[in-house]
C-alpha positions in Angstrom: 19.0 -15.8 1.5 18.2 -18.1 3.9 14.7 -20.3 4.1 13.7 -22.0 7.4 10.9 -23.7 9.1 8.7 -22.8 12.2 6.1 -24.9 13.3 2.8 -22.8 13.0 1.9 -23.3 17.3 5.7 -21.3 17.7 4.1 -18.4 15.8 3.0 -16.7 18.5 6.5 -17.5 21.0 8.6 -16.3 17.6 6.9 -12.9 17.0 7.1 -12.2 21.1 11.0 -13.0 21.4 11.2 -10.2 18.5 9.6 -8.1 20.5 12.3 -7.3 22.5 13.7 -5.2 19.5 10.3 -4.4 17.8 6.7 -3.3 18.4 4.8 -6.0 16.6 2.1 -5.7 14.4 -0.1 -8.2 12.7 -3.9 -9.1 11.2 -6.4 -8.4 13.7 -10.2 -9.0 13.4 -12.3 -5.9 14.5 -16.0 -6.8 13.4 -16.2 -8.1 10.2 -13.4 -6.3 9.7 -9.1 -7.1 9.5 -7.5 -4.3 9.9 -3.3 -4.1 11.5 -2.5 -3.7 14.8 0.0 -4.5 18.2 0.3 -8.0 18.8 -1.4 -8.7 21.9 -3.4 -12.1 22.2 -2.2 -14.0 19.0 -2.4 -12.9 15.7 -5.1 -14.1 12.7 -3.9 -16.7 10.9 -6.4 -17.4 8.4 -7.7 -14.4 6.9 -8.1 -12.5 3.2 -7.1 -9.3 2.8 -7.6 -6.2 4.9 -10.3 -3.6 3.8 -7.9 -0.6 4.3 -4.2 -0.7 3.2 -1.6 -0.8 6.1 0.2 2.3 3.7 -0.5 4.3 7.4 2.3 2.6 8.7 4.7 5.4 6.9 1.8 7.7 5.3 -0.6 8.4 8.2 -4.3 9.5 7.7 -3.5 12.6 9.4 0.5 13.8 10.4 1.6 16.3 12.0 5.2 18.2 10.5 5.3 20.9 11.8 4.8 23.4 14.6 4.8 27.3 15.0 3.4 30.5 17.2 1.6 33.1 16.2 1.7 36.7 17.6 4.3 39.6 16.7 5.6 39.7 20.8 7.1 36.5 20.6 10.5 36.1 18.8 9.4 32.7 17.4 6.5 34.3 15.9 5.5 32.3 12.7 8.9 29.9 12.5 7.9 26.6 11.3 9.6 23.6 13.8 9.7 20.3 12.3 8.0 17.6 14.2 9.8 14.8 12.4 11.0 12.6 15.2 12.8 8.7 15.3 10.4 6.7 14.4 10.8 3.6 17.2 11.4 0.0 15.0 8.2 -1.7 14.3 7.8 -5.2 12.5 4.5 -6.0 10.5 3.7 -9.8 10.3 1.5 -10.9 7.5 1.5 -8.1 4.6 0.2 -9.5 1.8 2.4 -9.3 -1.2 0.4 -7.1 -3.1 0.6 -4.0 -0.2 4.4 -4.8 -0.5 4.4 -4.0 -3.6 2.7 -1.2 -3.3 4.4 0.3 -1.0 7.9 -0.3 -3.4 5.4 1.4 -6.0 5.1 4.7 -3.3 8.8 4.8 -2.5 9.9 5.9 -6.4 7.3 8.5 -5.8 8.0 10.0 -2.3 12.2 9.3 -2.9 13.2 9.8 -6.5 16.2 12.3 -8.2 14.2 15.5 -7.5 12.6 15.1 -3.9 12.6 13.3 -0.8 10.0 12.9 1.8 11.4 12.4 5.1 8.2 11.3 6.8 7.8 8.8 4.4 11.4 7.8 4.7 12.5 7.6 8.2 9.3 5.5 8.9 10.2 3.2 5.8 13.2 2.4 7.2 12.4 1.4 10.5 10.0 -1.3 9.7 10.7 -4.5 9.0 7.9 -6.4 6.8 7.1 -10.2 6.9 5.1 -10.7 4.1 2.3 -13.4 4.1 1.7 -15.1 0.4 -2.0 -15.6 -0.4 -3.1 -19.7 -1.0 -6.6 -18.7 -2.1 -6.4 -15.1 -3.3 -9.5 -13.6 -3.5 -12.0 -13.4 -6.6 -11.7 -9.9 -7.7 -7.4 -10.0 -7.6 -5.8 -9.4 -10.6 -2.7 -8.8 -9.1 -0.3 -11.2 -11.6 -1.9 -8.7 -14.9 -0.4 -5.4 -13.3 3.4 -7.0 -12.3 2.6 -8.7 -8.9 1.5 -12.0 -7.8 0.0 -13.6 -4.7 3.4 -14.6 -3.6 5.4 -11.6 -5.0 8.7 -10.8 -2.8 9.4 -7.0 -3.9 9.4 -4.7 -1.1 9.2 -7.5 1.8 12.0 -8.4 4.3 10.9 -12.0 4.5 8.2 -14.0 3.5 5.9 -16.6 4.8 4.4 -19.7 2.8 1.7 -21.4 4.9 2.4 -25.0 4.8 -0.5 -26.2 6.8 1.2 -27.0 10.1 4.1 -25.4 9.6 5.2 -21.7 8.0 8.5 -21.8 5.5 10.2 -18.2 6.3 12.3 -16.7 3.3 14.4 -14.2 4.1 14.6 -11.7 1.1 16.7 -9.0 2.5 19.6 -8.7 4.9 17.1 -7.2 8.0 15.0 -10.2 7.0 18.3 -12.4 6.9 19.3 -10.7 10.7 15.7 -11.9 12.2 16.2 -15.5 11.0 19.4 -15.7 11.7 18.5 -14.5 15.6 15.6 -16.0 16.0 15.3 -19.4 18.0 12.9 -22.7 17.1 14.1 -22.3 13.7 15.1 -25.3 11.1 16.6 -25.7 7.9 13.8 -26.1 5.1 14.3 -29.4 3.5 13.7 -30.3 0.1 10.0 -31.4 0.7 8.9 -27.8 1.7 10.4 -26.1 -1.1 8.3 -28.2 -3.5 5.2 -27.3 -1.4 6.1 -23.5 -1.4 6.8 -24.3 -4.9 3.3 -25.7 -5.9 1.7 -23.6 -3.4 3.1 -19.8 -5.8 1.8 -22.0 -9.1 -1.8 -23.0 -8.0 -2.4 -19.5 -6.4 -1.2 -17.8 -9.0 -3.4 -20.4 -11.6 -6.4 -19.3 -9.2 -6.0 -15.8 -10.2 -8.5 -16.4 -13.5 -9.1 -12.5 -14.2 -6.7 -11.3 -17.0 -6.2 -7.3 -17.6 -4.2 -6.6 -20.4 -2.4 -3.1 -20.0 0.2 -3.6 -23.2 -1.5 -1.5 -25.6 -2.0 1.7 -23.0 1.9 2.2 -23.1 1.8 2.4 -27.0 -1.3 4.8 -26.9 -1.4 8.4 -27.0 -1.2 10.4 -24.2 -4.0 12.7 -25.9 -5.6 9.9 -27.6 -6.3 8.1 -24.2 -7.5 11.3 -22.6 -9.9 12.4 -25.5 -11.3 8.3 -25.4 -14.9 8.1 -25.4 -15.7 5.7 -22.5 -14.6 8.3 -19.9 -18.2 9.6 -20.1 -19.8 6.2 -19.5 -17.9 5.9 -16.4 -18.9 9.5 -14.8 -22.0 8.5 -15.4 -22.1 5.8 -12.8 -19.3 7.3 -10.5 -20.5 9.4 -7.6 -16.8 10.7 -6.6 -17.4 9.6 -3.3 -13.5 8.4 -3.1 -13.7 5.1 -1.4 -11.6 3.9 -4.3 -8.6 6.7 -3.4 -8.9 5.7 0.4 -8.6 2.2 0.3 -6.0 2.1 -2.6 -2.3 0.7 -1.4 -1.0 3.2 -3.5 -3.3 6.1 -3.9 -1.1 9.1 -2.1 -3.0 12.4 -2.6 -2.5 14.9 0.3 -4.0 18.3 1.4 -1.7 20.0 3.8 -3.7 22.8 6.2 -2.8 24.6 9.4 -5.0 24.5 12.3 -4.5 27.2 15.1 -5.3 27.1 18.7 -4.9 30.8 20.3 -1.2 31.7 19.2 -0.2 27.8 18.9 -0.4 26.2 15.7 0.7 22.8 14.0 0.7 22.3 10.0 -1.0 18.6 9.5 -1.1 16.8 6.3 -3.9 14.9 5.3 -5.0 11.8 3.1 -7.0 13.8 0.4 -8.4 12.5 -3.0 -8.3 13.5 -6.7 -12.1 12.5 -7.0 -13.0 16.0 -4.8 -13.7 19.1 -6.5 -11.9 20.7 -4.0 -8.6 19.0 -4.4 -7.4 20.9 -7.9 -9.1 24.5 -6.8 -7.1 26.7 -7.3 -6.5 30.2 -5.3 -7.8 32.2 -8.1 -10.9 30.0 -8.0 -10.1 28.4 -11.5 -10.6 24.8 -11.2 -8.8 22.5 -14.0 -10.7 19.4 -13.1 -14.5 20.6 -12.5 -16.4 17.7 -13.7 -16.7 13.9 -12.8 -15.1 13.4 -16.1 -12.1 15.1 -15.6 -11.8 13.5 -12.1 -12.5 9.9 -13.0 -10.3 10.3 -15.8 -7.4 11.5 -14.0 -7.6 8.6 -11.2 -6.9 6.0 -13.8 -4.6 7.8 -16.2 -2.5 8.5 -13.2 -2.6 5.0 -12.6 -1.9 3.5 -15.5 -0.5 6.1 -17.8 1.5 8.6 -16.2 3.1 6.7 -13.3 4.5 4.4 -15.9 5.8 7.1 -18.2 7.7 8.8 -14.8 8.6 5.0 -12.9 10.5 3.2 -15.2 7.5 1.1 -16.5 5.6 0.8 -13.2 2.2 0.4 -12.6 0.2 2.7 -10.0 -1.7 -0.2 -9.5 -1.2 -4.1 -7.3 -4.1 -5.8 -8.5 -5.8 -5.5 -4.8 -9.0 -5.5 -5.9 -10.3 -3.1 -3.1 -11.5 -0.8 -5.1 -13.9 -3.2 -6.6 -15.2 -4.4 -3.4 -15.8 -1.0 -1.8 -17.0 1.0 -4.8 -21.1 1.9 -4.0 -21.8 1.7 -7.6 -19.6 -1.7 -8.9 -17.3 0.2 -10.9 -14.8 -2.1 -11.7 -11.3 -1.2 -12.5 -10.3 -4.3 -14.6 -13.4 -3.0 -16.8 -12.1 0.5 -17.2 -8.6 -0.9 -18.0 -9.5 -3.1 -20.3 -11.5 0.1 -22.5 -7.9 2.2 -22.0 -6.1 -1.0 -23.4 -8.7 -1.5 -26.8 
């Protein structure tokens, strides 16, 4: 592990010389919005989170897998080709901890003892990530309650603590180790900005001032949670619109559909969201989940009681607060977690 020092005016001349082995991505304003995208004229330095997660980066809105014909005169009629290609290496500057830990979250669910996505995969393993810890997280985090933290390491390649003028790089990983080790207008971190890193993990983390208990769901009841009574006080409000599913970090429903052109067709799959109707029809027409109820209720148990049961204790859930900011009718997640936890 090795911690070093650029001065925050080399930023910019430090993620171009790694361009010659990456395409760079980093915070970008668009409107009022931040969103990730190819370094081009300098990078946001100061910014809070992005509204959308940068989970696209390995599990695209739309992807295409495969390819096929149709018709009975060709011989290649109806053969499904797989459209999984090398991904080219790509390295995201300023992640926030909580996505990276997210996306850590995701990788026990699409590569685990029983199945392996290669589309997640191969595009996993071609990034690098350079994780940016938050100083002044933002009011509706509650990321250190659910096993995170505003300067959490899991999942990163190296992280960044902003000193003021100058950024402190810790390398967590050995592709992490490679950059620093390559890069140029580098120093040794002295004592001094260890202390500040130091302080600067303990008063962020201090900032964080809401506190959601999630001890007592592990000890409950599968049934007992799913027969609670507060489910129906939170249907009431939701409209299952799904802003909550889209802009989760760790929210991975998919629909997978073909789409034919004449006798060409590709097989595409698609972001999707538990809070449809649509998503648990099944051919027969019977639908296991046909009311808000069910479908509210299965967002958070999925969350916060099955994932753990299946992922060694982890939560489907970083504490991003997104949710909270982008819901239409202020449901807030710490508030539902807090009635599964009585």
């Amino acid at each position: 592990m090795a911690e070093k020092i650029l001065k925050k005016s080399g930023l910019d001349g430090f993620l171009k010389s790694l361009g010659e082995s990456y395409k760079v991505f980093g915070p970008m304003a668009e409107g009022r919005e931040i969103k990730f995208g190819p370094i081009e004229g300098g990078i946001l330095l100061d910014f809070q989170n992005s509204r959308m997660s940068p989970k696209d980066f390995f599990f695209p809105q739309s992807e295409r897998m495969f390819e096929f014909v149709t018709g009975s005169s060709s011989e290649e009629a109806n053969i499904l080709k797989s459209c999984l290609t090398e991904p080219e290496p790509r390295l995201v500057y300023g992640i926030r901890p909580c996505d990276a830990k997210a996306f850590a979250v995701l990788d026990k669910i699409f590569t685990n003892d029983q199945y392996t996505d290669v589309y997640w995969t191969t595009k996993r393993e071609a990034v690098v990530l350079v994780g940016l810890g938050c100083n002044s997280p933002c009011p509706t985090c509650f990321c250190t309650s659910v096993g995170c933290g505003p300067f959490h390491e899991e999942g990163l390649d190296v992280l960044v603590y902003d000193l003021g003028e100058n950024l402190l790089l810790k390398s967590l990983t050995e592709k992490g180790g490679q950059i620093l080790e390559k890069a140029e207008g580098l120093e040794e971190a002295d004592e001094e900005a260890l202390e500040t890193a130091a302080g600067l993990k303990d008063r962020a983390e201090s900032a964080i001032t809401s506190v959601v208990e999630t001890d007592k769901i592990e000890e409950r009841e599968v049934m007992e949670l799913f027969e609670a009574p507060h489910w129906e006080m939170v249907q009431e409000r939701c409209l299952n619109c799904g802003v909550c599913t889209f802009v989760c970090p760790t929210c991975h429903c998919f629909d997978i559909q073909d789409e034919v052109a004449g006798q060409v067709g590709d097989r595409i799959r698609n972001w999707d969201t538990c809070m449809s109707w649509l998503f648990t029809v099944h051919g027969s027409g019977h639908n296991p989940r046909p009311d808000k109820t069910s479908r509210v209720r299965q967002r958070f148990m999925h969350k916060f009681k099955y994932i753990p049961m299946k992922r060694d204790g982890d939560i489907g859930c970083v504490g991003c607060g997104r949710c909270i900011v982008s819901c239409p009718v202020n449901i807030d997640v710490r508030d539902v977690v807090r009635d599964m936890n009585l």
